[in-house]
N, C-alpha and C positions, 0 to 999 in steps of 0.2 A: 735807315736801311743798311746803312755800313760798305764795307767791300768785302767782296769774296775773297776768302783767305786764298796765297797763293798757293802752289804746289811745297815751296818749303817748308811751309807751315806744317803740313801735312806730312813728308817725310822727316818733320824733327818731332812730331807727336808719336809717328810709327815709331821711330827709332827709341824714344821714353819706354813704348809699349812693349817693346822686344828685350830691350833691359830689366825693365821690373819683370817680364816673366823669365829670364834670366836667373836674376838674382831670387825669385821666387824655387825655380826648379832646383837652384843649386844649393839652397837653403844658409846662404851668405851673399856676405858683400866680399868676401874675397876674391881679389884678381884671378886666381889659378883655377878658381870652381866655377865663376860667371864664364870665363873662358871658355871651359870645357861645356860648360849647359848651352853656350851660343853653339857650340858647334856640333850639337846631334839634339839641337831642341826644333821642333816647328812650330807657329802660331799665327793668328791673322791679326792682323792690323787696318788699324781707317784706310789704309793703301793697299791692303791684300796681302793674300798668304806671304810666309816668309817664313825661308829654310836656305840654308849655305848647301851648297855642293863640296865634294871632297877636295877641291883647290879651295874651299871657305867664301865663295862668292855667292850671292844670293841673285834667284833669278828672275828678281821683280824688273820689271820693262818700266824706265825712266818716261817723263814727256820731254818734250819740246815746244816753248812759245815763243812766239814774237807779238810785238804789240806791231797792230795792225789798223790802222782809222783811228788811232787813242782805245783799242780795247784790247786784253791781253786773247788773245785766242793758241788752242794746241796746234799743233800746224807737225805732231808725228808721235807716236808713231800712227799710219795713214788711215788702223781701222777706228782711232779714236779721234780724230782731227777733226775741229771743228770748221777748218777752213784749206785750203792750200798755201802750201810755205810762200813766201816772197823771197826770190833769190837772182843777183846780187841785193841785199838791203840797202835803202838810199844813203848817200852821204848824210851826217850829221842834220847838214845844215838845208836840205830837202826834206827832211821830216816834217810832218806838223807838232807844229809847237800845243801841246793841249791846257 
C-alpha cells in the first residue's frame, strides 16, 4: 500500500517541472536564458499553476500540517484543512509515541 507522498515530494516534482519547461522555452541550459524564460514563462504543475509576479514571487498558496493521533493532516490554509490546527502543540514528551 505504501505512504502518501508528502507535500515536498510534490513541490520538488513541480519545481523539476517548471525548469525543464524553462530550459525547454529558452532553448538552453544557460543560466541567463533559463533566468529570463522563468520570469515571463506560465505553466501547470502536479501543484497547480505557476507564474512569478514582477517582484519574481509565485503565487502558489503553500499548506500546513501537523501530525495529529500519528496522521499527517492539513490544518491551513482553512479552505483546504482536513482538520483544525492544534495550538500551543504538546510538549515533546506528551506526544504519542507511534
Amino acid at each position: 500500500m505504501g505512504v502518501k507522498p508528502n507535500y515536498h515530494a510534490g513541490q520538488s516534482y513541480a519545481s523539476m517541472q517548471v525548469l525543464g519547461d524553462a530550459v525547454k522555452k529558452a532553448g538552453s541550459a544557460d543560466r541567463d536564458k533559463v533566468w529570463k524564460a522563468l520570469r515571463t514563462m506560465s505553466t501547470t504543475t502536479v501543484i497547480g499553476p505557476w507564474k512569478v509576479d514582477k517582484n519574481n514571487l509565485n503565487s502558489h498558496e503553500g499548506l500546513t500540517f501537523q501530525i495529529l493521533d500519528g496522521k499527517r493532516k492539513i490544518v491551513w490554509p482553512a479552505r483546504l484543512s482536513e482538520t483544525k490546527y492544534k495550538l500551543p502543540m504538546p510538549s515533546w514528551n506528551k506526544r504519542p509515541k507511534n
